[in-house]
N, C-alpha and C positions, 0 to 999 in steps of 0.2 A: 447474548452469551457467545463468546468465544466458543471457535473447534474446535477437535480434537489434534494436540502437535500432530505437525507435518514430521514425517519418520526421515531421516536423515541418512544415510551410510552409501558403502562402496558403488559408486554408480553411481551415486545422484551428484546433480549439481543445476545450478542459478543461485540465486539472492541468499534463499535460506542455505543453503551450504556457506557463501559467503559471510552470513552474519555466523555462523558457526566457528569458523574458521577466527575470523575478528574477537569471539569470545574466547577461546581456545589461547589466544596470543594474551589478549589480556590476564587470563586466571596463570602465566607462566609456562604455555604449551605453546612456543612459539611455531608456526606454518606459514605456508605460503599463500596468500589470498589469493585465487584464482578462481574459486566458483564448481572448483572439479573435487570433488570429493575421492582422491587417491589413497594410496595406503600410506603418504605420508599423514594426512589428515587419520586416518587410520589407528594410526599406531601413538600420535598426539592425543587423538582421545582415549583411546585405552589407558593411557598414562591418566589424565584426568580423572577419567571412572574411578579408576582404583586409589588411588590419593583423597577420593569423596566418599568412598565406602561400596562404591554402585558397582553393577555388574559388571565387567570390562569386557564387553561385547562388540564394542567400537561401532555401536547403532547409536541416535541422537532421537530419543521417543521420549515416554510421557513423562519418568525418574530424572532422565540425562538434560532436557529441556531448560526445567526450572533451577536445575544445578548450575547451569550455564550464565545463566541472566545475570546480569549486572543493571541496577536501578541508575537511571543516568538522567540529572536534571541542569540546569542552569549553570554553567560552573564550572560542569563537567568536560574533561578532555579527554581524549585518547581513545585504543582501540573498540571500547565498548560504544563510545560515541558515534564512532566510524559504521558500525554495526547499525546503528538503528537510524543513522542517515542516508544507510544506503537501502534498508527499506522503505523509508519515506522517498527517496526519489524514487525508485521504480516502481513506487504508485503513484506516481504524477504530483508529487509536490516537490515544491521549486524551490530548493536550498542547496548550498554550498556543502559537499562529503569533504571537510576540514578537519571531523575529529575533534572541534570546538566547537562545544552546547551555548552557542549564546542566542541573542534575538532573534536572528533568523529559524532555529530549529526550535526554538522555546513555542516561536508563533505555527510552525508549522506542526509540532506534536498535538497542541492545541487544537486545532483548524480540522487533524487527524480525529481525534479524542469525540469531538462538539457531531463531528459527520458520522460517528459508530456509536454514538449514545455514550460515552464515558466521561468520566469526572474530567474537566478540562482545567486540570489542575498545573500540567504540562511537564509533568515528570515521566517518565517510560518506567514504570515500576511492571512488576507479575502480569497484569490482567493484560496494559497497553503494549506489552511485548507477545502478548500469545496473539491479540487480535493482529499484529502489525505482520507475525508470520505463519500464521494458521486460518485466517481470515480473506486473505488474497488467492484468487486465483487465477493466473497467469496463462492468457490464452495464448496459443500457438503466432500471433499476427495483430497487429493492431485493428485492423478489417475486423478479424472476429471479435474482439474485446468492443468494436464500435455496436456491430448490432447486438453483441450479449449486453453493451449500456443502455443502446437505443429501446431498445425490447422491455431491458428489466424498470425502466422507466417509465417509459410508456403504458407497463400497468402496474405503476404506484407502487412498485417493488424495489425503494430504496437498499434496504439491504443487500439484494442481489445484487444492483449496479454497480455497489459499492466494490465488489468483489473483484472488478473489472474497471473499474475508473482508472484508469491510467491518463498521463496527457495524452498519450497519441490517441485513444479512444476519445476522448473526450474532443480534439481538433477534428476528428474525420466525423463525427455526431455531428458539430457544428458546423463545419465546410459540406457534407457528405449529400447523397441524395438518399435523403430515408425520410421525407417528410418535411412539413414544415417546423422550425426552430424560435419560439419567441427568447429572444436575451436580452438580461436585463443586467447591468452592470452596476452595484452600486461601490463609490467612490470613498475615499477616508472623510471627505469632506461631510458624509451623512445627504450627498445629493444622488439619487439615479439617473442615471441616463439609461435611455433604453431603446434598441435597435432591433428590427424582424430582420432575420437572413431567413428566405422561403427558398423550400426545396419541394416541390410536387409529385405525388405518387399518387395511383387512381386507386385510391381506397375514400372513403366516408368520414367528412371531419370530423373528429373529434378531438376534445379540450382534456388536458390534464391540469393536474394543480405543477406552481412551480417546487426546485428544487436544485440545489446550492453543490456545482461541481467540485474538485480539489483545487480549482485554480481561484474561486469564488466568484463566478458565475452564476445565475439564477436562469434558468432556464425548463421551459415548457417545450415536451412533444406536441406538436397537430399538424396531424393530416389531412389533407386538402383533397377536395373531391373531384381537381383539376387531372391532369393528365400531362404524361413531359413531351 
């Protein structure tokens, strides 16, 4: 189940002000994308509010949210596309911010949708828009987002990783020294190939099951009883 919307207004800013901002131009409230949530972002949605019947509060909460969304599948062009490419990249999935919904963001809503438990039908409708920006949470540094994956993995706490899977989290797990890493690659071809990168820490081995990064990776935590 999806969170509760991330609250939006003066002060804030990252991704989801961004996707804000990219909705905002699409519904006719044109702004400047920049990620800063000002008083022209401000006063662009007050105008919106009130043109939808809502409260012109110029906050982006639980009413202002769902008002905003725009359903964008296969086909689809423009700012609202822009919007939800650019929260698929900055959780570590590797497509082009063109503003064009074609193969590349069809496989990667997909790929999203299959990793959070939803319909992988690859349309970004209501539910795939709230987990895409109520669902992530954006640690201060890759470093931290690596051991909040390494961690949340390591005890079978899919959900939680997910929260933090970004690529750079996910490259510093793999390169990093937090233990050893089995990965397992598999290929279009329906073949695996599979590689151990070992990292040693003097803790007590143990085995987890695998589990499938954002880049599509298969990979197990274990820790080795060795020493660096």
């Amino acid at each position: 189940m999806a969170s509760d919307w991330p609250v939006q207004q003066v002060g804030s800013s990252g991704e989801d002000v961004r996707t804000v901002q990219y909705l905002l131009t699409h519904h006719g409230h044109p702004v400047t994308v920049d990620a800063i949530f000002g008083p022209m972002t401000e006063g662009a949605l007050q105008s919106f509010q009130a043109a939808h019947g809502l409260v012109a509060d110029g906050i982006v909460g639980v009413q202002t949210w769902p008002a905003l969304l725009v359903q964008v599948s296969s086909g689809s062009s423009g700012d609202a596309v822009l919007a939800a490419q650019g929260q698929l990249r900055t959780q570590g999935w590797r497509l082009a911010a063109d503003g064009v919904f074609g193969p590349q963001t069809n496989r990667s809503v997909r790929d999203f949708q299959v990793a959070h438990g939803l319909i992988d039908d690859g349309v970004v409708g209501p539910l795939t828009w709230q987990v895409l920006v109520a669902d992530f949470g954006r640690l201060p540094t890759p470093d931290a987002s690596a051991d909040h994956l390494f961690d949340a993995w390591g005890g079978d706490d899919r959900r939680s990783g997910l929260e933090n899977a970004t690529q750079a989290a996910v490259d510093l797990v793999l390169r990093g020294g937090r233990g050893a890493l089995d990965v397992q690659r598999t290929h279009s071809s329906g073949r695996d190939t599979s590689s151990a990168r070992t990292h040693t820490k003097g803790e007590p081995s143990t085995s987890r099951s695998a589990a499938t990064t954002p880049t599509g990776t298969t990979w197990s935590p274990r820790r080795s009883s060795s020493t660096d």
